[in-house]
C-alpha positions in Angstrom: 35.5 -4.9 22.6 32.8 -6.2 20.5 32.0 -9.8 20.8 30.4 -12.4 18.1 29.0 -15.2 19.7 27.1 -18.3 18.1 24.9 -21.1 19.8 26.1 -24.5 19.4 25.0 -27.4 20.5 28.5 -28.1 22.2 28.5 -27.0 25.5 26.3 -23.2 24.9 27.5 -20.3 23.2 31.1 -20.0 21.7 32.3 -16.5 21.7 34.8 -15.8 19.2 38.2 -14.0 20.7 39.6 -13.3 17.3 38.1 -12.0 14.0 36.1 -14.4 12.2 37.4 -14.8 8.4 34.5 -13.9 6.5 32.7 -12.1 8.9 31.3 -8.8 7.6 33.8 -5.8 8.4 36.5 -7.9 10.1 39.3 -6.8 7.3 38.0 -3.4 8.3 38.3 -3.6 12.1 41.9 -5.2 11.7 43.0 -2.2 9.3 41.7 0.4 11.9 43.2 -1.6 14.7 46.5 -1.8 13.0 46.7 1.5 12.0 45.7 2.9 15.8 48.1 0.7 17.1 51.2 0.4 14.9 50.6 4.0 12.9 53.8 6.0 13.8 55.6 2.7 12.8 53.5 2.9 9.4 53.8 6.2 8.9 58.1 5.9 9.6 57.8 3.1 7.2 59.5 0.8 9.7 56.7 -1.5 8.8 54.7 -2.6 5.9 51.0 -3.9 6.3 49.9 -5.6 3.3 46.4 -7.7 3.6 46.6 -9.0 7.1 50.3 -9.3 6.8 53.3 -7.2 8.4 56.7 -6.7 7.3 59.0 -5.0 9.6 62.2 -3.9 8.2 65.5 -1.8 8.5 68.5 -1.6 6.4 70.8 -2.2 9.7 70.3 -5.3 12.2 70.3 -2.5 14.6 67.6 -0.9 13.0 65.7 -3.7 12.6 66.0 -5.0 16.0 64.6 -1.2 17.1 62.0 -1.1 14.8 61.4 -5.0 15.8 61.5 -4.0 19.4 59.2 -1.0 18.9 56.3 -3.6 17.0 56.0 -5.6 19.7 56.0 -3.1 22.4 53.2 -1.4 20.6 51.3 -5.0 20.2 52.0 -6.1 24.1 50.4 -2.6 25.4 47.5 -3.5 23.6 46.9 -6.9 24.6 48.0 -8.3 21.2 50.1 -10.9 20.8 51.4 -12.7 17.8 50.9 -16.4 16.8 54.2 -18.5 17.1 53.5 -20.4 14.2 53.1 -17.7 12.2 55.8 -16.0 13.2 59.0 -15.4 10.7 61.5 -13.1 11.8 64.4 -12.2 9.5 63.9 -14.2 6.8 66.1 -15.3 3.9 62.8 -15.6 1.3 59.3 -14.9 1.9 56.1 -14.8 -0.4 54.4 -11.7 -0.3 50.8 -11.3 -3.0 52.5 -13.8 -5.6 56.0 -12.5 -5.3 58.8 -14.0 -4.0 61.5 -11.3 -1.8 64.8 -12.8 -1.5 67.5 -10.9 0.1 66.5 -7.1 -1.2 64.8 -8.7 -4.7 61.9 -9.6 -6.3 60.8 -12.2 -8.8 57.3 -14.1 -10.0 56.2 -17.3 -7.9 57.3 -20.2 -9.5 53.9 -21.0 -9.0 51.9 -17.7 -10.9 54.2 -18.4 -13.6 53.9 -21.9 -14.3 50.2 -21.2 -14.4 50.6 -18.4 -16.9 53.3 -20.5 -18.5 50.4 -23.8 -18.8 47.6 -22.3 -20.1 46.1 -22.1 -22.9 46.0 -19.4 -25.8 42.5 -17.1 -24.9 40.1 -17.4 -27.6 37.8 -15.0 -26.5 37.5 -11.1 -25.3 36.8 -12.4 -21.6 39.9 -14.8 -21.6 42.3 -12.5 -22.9 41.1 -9.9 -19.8 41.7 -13.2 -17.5 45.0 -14.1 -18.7 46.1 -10.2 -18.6 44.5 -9.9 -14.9 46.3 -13.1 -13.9 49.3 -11.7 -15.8 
């Protein structure tokens, strides 16, 4: 394991246990960990990674509870764990990239929309590419 360490003034060096957001080649080193670790999963498409985000998934609770099962039996024989807090499992809605999954469907974020919905006309070449990338 590779370790980033950084002098402070509190106490010596702090030694970071976890990737550093921001840190060059961190997003890399979490999508090569991910993939060596959960990849048959991936590859079965009992789980989604999407940013630094997994979905795990069936279309049975029995399924889901063995592809459940199977995540974190991969995670624990590598010596990762995941954060409580952070934590959902089987949930009614969830927010994933600006969309909002609700039992099986998708819709806009109330939020992406009311921004499209609130803004004003583009008046120039480089706004109308803005609004049709936040589009």
């Amino acid at each position: 394991m590779k370790y980033c360490g950084v002098a402070t003034p509190f106490r010596g060096i702090r030694v970071y246990t976890r990737c550093a957001m921001g840190m060059p080649g961190s997003e890399t080193a979490l999508e090569e960990l991910m993939c060596r670790v959960l990849g048959d999963l991936l590859f079965e498409g009992g789980v989604v990674k999407l940013a630094d985000d997994l979905y795990c998934g069936a279309d049975t609770w029995q399924a889901l509870l063995h592809n459940w099962s199977r995540v974190l039996h991969a995670l624990a024989s590598n010596g990762l764990h995941l954060s409580p807090s952070k934590t959902a499992v089987c949930p009614k809605t969830t927010t994933i990239l600006g969309w909002v999954w609700s039992e099986g469907s998708l819709k806009a974020s109330p939020h992406r929309v009311t921004t499209l919905s609130t803004c004003a006309c583009p008046s120039t070449v480089k706004g109308m590419r803005s609004f049709i990338g936040a589009y």
